[in-house]
C-alpha positions as CSV (number, residue, x, y, z in Angstrom):
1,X,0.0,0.0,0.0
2,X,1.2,3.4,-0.6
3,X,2.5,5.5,2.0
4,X,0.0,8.2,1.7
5,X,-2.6,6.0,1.8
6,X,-1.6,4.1,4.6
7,X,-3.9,4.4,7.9
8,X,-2.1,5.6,10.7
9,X,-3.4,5.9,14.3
10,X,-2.5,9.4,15.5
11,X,-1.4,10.5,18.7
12,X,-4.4,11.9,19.8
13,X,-6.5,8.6,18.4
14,X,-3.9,6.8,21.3
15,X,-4.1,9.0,23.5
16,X,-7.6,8.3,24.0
17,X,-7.1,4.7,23.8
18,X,-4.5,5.0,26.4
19,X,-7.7,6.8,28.7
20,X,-9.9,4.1,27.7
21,X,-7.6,1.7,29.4
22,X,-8.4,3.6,32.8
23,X,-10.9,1.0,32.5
24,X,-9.0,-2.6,31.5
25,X,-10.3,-4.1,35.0
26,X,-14.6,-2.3,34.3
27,X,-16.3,-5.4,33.3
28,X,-13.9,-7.8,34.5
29,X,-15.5,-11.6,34.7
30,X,-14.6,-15.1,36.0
31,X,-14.9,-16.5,32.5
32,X,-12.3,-14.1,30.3
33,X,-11.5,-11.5,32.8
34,X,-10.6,-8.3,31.5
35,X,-11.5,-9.0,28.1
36,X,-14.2,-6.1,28.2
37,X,-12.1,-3.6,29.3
38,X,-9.4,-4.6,26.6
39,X,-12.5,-4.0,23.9
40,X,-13.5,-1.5,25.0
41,X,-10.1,0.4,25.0
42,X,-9.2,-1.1,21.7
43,X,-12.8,-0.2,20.2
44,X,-11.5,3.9,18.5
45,X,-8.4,2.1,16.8
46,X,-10.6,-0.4,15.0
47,X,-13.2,1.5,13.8
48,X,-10.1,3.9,12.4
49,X,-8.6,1.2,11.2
50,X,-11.1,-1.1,9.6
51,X,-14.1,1.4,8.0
52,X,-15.9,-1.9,7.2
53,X,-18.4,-2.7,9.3
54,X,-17.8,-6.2,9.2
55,X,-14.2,-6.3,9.1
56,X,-14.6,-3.9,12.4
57,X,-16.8,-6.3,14.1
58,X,-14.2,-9.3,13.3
59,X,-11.5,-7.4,15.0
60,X,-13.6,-6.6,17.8
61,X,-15.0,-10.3,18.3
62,X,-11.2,-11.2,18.3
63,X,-10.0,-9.0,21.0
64,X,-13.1,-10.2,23.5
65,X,-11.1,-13.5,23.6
66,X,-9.4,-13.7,27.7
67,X,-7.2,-11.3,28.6
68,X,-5.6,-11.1,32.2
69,X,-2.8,-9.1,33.3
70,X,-1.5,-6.3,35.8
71,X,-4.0,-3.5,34.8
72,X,-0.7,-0.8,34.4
73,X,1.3,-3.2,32.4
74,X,-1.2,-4.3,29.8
75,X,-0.3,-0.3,28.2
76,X,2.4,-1.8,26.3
77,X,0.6,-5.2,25.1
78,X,-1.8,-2.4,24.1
79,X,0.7,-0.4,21.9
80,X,1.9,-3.6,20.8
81,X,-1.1,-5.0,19.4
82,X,-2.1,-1.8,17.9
83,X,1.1,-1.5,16.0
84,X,0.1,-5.3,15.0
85,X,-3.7,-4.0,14.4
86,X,-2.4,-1.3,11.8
87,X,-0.1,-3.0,10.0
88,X,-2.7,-6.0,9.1
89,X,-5.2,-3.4,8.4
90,X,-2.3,-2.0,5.6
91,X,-2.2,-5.3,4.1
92,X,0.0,-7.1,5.9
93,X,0.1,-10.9,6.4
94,X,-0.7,-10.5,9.8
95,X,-3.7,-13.1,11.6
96,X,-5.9,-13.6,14.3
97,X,-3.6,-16.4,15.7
98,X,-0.4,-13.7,15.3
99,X,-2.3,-10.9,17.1
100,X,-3.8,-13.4,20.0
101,X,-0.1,-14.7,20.1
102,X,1.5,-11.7,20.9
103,X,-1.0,-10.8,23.7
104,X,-1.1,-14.0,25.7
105,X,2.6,-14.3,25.1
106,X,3.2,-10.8,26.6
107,X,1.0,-10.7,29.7
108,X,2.1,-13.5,31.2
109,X,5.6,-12.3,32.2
110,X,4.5,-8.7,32.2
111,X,1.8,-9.4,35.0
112,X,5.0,-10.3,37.5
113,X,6.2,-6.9,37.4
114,X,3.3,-4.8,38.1
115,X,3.0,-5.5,41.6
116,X,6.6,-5.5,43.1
117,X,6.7,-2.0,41.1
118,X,3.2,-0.7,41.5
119,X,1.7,-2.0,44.7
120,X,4.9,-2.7,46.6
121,X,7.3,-0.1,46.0
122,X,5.8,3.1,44.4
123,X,2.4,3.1,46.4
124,X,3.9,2.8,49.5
125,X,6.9,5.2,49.2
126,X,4.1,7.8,48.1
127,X,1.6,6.5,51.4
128,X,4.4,6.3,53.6
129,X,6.0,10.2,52.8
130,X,2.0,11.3,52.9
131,X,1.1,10.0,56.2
132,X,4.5,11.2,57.2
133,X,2.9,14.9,56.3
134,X,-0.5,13.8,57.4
135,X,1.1,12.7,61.2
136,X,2.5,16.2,61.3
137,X,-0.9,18.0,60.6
138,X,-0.2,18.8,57.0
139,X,-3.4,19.5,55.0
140,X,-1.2,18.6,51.5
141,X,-0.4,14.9,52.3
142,X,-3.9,13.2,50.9
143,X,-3.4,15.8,47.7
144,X,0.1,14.8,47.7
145,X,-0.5,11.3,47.4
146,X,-3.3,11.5,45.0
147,X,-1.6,14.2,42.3
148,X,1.8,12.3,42.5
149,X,0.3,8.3,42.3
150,X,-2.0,9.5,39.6
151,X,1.0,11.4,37.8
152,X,3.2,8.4,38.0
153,X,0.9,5.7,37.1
154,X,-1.1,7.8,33.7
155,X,3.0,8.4,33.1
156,X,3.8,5.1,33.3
157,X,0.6,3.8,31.3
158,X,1.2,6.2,28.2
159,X,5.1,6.8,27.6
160,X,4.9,2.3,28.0
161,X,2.1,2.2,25.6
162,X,4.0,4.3,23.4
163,X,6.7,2.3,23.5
164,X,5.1,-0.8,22.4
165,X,3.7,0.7,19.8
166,X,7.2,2.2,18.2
167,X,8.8,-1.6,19.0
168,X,5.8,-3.1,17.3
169,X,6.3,-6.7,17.4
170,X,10.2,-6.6,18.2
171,X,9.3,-6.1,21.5
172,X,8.3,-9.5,21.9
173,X,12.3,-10.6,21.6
174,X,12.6,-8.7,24.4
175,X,11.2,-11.0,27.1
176,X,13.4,-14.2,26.6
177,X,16.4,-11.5,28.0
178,X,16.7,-10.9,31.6
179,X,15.3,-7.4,31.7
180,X,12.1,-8.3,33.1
181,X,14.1,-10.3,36.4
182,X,16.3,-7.1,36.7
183,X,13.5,-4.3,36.9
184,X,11.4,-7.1,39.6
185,X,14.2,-7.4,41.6
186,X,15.6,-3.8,41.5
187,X,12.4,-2.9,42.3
188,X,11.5,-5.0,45.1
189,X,15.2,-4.1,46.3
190,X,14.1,-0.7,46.8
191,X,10.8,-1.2,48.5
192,X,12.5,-3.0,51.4
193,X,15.1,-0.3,51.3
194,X,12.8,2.5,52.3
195,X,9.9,0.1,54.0
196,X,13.0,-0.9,56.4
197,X,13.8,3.2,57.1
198,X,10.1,3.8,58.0
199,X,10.1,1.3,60.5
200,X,12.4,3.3,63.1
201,X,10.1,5.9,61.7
202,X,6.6,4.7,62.5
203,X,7.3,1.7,64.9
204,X,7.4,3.3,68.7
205,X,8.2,0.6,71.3
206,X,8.9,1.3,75.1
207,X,10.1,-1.1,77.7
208,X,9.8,1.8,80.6
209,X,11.2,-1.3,83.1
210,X,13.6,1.1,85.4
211,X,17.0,-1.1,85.2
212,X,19.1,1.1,87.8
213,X,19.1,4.2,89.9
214,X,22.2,6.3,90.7
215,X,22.0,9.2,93.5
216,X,23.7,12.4,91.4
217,X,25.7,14.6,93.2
218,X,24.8,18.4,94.1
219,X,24.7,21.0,91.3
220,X,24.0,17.7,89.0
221,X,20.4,18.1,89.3
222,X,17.8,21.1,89.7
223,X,17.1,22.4,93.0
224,X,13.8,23.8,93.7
225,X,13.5,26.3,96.5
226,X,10.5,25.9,98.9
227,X,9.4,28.9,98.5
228,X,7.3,30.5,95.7
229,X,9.7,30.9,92.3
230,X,10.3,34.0,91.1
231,X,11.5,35.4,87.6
232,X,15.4,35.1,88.2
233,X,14.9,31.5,89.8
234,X,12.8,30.3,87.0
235,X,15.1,31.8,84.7
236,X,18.1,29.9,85.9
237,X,16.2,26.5,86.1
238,X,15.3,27.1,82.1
239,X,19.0,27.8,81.8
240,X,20.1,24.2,83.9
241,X,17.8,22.0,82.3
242,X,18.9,23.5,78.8
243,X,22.8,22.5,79.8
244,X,21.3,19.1,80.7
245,X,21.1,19.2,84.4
246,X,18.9,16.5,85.6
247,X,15.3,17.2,87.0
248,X,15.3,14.7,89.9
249,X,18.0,14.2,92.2
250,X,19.0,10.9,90.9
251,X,19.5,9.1,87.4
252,X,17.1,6.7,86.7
253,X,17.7,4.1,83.7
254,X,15.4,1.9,81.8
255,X,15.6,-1.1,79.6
256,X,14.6,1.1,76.9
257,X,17.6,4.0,77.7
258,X,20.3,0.8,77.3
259,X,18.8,-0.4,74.1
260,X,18.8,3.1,72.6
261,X,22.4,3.2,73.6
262,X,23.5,-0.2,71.9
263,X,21.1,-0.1,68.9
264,X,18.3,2.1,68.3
265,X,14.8,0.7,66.9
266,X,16.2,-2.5,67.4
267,X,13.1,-3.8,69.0
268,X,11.0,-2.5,66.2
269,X,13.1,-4.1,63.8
270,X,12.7,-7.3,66.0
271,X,9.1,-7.1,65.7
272,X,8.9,-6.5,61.9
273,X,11.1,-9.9,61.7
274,X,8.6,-11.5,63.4
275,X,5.9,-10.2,61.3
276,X,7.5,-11.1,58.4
277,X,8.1,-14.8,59.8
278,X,4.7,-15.2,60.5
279,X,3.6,-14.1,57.3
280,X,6.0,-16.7,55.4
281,X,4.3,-19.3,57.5
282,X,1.1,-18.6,56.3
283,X,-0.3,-16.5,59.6
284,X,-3.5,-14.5,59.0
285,X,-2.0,-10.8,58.9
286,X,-5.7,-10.4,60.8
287,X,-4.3,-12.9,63.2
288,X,-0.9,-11.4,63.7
289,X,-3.2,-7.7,64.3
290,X,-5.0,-9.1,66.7
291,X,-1.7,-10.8,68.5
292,X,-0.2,-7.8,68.4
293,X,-3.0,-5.6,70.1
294,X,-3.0,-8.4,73.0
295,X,0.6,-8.0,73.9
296,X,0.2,-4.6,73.4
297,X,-2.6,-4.4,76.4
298,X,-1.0,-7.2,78.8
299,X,2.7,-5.9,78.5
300,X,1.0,-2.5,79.3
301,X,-0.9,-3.9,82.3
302,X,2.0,-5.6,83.6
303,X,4.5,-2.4,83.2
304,X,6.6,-4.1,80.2
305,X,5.5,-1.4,77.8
């Protein structure tokens, strides 16, 4: 076919598409899944593509066969099979088995990155910095999180389906390589990287258990005068306590002050070991909740925490 009588999909035509796709997971069913959602993002580039009715409702029927895959990374299978789309509708040897091919071929290992990228790295660096504003009173933090996941993610979904559409078909070559192992485990990499930092952050435990208590000497703590305090005297007590001089007339010391000293956090990091054990044998995370609200209240009640 001539070049100026090829059909083309423009930008804005995949653009749309790309919108449509919000929806991949709308009319998802037990039987072909997100087939519906597929169609119906697909639905603009075959009516541009095939002005037949009849050759338009042939594509159609052939994209409504099952589709399942990470709702993110089915944007490039989508550019991908829209590349594919336009050049069988300018005459080339492309068929149904070709198209369907490429699409089951691709969201298989595709699917495996979505969530160690999406769901366990990227959403939870963006929930963990906005309840970090939301725990300091910030109004920003649920704006934050919103603007910036929804930023990132309609990023991700068009520049990817862009992609697939430039590669075309030679983008299937790519998954026998190891770049699809390398971006999982970089990315999973990095979620534990900052999940582990936010756990000194957000994990607060306290073993107030009083381990020794030294008598200080005179001068090394505050002495209030029996008397009513007046502006000098006051003023002087703001001044000892800012050097460090000790309220009470001895040093008392915790569990909780020695384990600060050695390692700090190290009993939240304990705990979040244990968590993750219990999880790897199968524990009900509702389970391991509720565990941890009891030892909360009895190691309160017995003056552990």
């Amino acid at each position: 076919m001539a070049e100026k009588n090829k059909i083309k999909l423009e930008k804005s035509e995949r653009f749309s598409i790309m919108l449509r796709s919000q929806f991949l997971q709308g009319s998802w069913n037990y039987e072909r899944m997100q087939n519906g959602g597929w169609a119906y993002a697909i639905i603009p580039a075959l009516k541009k593509l095939y002005p037949n009715k009849d050759d338009a409702s042939a594509a159609l029927k052939r994209h409504l066969e099952f589709f399942n895959t990470h709702p993110y990374i089915a944007a490039p299978i989508l550019g991908v099979t829209l590349a594919l789309e336009e050049e069988r509708a300018n005459g080339a040897p492309v068929d149904d088995a070709a198209i369907q091919g490429v699409k089951v071929g691709m969201m298989g290992p595709l699917a495996g990155i979505g969530d160690p990228v999406f769901w366990f790295t990227v959403r939870p660096i963006l929930g963990a910095i906005a309840a970090s504003l939301a725990t300091s009173g910030s109004v920003v933090a649920p704006l934050f999180f919103f603007i910036f996941w929804n930023a990132i993610r309609m990023a991700f979904l068009w520049y990817t389906q862009e992609f697939g559409y430039q590669k075309g078909a030679e983008i299937t070559k790519d998954l026998s390589g190891g770049l699809l192992q390398t971006i999982t485990k970089g990315a999973s990499i990095l979620g534990m990287f900052v999940m582990g930092i936010l756990v000194q952050r957000w994990t607060s435990i306290n073993f107030p258990m009083i381990v020794s208590k030294v008598p200080l000497s005179k001068g090394a703590y505050v002495e209030f005068p029996k008397e009513a305090v007046n502006g000098e005297q006051l003023q002087k007590i703001l001044g000892d306590l800012a050097s460090g001089v000790s309220l009470t007339p001895e040093k008392v010391t915790t569990l909780q002050d020695n384990l600060n000293q050695l390692v700090p956090g190290l009993a939240a990091l304990l705990l979040t070991f244990l968590c993750m054990w219990l999880l790897k044998k199968k524990v009900s995370p509702i389970l391991i909740i509720f565990g941890l609200f009891a030892v909360g209240i009895l190691g309160h009640l017995v003056g552990i925490f």
